[in-house]
C-alpha positions in Angstrom: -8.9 -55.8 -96.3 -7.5 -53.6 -93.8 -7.9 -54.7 -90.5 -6.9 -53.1 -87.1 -3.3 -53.2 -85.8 -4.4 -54.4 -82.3 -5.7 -57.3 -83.4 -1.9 -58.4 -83.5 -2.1 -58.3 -79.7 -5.0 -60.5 -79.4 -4.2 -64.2 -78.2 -6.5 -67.5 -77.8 -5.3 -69.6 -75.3 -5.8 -73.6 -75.5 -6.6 -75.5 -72.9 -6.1 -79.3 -73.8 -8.9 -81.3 -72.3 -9.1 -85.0 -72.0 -10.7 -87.3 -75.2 -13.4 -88.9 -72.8 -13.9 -92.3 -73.1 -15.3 -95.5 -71.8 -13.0 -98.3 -70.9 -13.5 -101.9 -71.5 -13.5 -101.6 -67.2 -16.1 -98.9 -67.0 -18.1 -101.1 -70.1 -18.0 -103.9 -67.7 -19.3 -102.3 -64.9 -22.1 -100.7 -67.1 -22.9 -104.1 -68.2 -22.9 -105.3 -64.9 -25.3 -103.0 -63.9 -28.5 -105.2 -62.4 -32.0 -104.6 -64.4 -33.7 -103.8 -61.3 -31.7 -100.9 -60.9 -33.1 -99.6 -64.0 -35.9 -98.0 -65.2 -37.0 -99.7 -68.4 -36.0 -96.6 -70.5 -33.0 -96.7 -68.7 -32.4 -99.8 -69.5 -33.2 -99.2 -72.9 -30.5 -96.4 -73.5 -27.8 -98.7 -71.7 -28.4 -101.4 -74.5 -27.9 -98.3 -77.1 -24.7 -96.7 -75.3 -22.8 -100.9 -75.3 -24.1 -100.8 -79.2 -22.5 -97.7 -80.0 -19.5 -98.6 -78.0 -19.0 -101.8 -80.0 -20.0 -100.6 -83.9 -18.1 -97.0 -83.4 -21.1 -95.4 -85.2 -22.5 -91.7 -84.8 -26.1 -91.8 -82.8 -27.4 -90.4 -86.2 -26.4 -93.5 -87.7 -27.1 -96.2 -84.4 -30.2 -94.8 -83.5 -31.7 -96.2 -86.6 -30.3 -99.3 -86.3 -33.1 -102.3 -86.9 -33.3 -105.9 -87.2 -34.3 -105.3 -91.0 -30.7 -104.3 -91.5 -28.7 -107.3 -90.6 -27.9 -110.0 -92.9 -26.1 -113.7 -92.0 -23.4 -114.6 -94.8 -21.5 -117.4 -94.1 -22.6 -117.4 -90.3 -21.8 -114.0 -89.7 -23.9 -111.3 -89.1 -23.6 -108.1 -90.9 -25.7 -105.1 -90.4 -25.7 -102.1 -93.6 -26.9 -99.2 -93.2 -25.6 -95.6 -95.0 -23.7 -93.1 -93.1 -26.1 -90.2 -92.5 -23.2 -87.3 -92.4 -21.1 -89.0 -95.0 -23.8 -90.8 -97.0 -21.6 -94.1 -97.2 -23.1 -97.4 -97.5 -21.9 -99.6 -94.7 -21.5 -103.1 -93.9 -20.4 -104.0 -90.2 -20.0 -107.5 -88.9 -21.8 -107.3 -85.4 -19.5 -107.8 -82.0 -20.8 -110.7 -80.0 -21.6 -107.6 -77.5 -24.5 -106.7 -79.7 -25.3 -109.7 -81.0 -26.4 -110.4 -77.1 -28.1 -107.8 -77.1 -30.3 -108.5 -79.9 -30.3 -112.3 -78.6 -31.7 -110.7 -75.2 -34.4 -108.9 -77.3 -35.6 -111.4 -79.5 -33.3 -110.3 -82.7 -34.1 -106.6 -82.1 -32.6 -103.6 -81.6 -33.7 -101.3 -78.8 -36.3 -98.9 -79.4 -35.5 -95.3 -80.5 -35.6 -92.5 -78.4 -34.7 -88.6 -79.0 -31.0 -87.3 -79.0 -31.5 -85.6 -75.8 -33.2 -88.3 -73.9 -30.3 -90.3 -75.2 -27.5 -87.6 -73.6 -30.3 -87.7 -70.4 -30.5 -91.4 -69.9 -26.8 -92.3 -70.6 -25.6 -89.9 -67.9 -28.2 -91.5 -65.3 -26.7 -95.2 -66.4 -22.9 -94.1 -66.4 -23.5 -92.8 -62.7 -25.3 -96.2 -61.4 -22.5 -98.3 -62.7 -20.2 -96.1 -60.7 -18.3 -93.6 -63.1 -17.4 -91.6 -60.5 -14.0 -91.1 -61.0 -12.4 -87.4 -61.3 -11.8 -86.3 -64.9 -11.2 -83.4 -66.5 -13.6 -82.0 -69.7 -16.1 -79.7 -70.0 -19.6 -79.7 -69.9 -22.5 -77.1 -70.6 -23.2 -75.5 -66.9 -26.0 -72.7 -65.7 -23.3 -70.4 -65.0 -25.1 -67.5 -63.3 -28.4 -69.7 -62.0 -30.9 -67.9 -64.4 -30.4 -70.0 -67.2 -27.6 -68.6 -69.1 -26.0 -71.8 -70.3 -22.5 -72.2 -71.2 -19.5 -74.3 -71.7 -17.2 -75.0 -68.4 -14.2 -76.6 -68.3 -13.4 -78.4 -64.8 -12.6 -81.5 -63.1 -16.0 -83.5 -62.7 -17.4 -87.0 -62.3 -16.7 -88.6 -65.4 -20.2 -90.1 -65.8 -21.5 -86.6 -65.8 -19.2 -85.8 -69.1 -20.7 -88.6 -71.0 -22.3 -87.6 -74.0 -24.2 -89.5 -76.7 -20.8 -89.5 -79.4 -18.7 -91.1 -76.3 -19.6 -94.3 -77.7 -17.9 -93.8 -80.9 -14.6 -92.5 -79.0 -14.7 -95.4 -77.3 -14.9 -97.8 -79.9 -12.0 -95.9 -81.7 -9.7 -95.7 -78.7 -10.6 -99.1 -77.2 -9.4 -100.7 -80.5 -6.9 -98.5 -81.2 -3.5 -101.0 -81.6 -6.0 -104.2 -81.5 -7.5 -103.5 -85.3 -5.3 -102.2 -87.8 -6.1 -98.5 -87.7 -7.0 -98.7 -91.6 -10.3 -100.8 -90.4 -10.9 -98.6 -87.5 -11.2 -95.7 -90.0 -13.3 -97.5 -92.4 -15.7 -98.5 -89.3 -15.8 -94.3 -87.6 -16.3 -92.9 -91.2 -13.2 -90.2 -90.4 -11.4 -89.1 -93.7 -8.0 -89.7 -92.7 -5.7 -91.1 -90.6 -4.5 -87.8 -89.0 -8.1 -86.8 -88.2 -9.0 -90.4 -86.4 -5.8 -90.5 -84.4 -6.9 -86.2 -83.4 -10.6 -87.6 -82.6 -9.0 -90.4 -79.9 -6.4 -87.7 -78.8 -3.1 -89.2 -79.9 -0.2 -87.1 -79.8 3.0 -87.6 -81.8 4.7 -88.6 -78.1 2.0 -91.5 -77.5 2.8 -92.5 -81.5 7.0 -92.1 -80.9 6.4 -94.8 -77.4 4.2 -97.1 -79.4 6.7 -97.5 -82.0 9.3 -97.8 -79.6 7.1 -101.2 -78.1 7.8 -102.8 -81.6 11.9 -102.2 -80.7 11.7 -104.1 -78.0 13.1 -107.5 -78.7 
């Protein structure tokens, strides 16, 4: 097909933006949060956002989460599920962060809310525990005050660049070098290696000074 010779001239320029996660700092401080600072939805989507942060799953996928899922084998508890985007069957052993959880609950997991609440709440939580800290991303923004809505990079207050998958990034990056990454991928559902290291944002520098750690004698 013919095409234009301008369109030669045209160029996108990237702008690199920070793969925003939660530390296993900033999870402690979330945890740490007191429940009478909290609403009781609030509370609510906190239990959700330290699940997701500790099964690495897609809210699609944690949201349905119930008790009837989990199984004990051997004195471990497993929960199975299938992967709504991928349709794969699952079978997790639950971290003794969400196996507290569920302890604190009487065996069950939160209660479901929307996607959007989710986003809402988490945002609300993050900020309470004291997220504060300057971070680069973007985020949607009401750019002319009438309601035209759109994408803005910037420098904000990192709890106000959570959003409801940061609990899978987390999981991914947190255990990045702790799990063997063949595990991690398994657990996330990505296809490959190169797309799970691209989803926690590691470059083939961060990969060269990790190997170099192994040199050292």
């Amino acid at each position: 097909m013919e095409v234009s010779h301008q369109l030669d001239n045209l160029r996108l320029d990237r702008v690199r933006i920070d793969k925003i996660y939660l530390t296993l700092e900033d999870i402690d401080k979330i945890e740490s949060i007191e429940e009478t600072e909290l609403s009781e939805s609030l509370q609510n989507a906190k239990d959700w956002l330290i699940i997701s942060c500790f099964t690495g799953q897609r809210v699609s996928d944690f949201m349905r989460f119930n008790s009837s899922m989990i199984r004990i084998e051997d004195g471990i508890k497993y929960i199975e599920f299938t992967q709504q985007k991928t349709s794969k069957k699952m079978t997790l052993p639950l971290h003794p962060k969400v196996i507290e959880i569920l302890d604190k609950r009487g065996g069950e997991f939160p209660y479901k809310i929307s996607d959007q609440k989710y986003n809402d709440f988490i945002k609300v939580v993050c900020k309470t525990a004291g997220l504060n800290q300057s971070t680069s991303g973007s985020k949607v923004v009401d750019v002319d005050g009438k309601g035209k809505y759109r994408k803005q990079e910037g420098v904000y207050e990192k709890w106000e660049l959570v959003t409801s998958h940061i609990g899978r990034r987390s999981f991914a990056t947190n255990f990045y070098g702790t799990i063997p990454t063949t595990y991690l991928i398994y657990a996330t559902g990505h296809s490959s290696e190169s797309e799970f290291l691209n989803y926690i944002g590691k470059s083939n520098k961060d990969l060269a000074k990790e190997l170099f750690n192994y040199f050292k004698i």
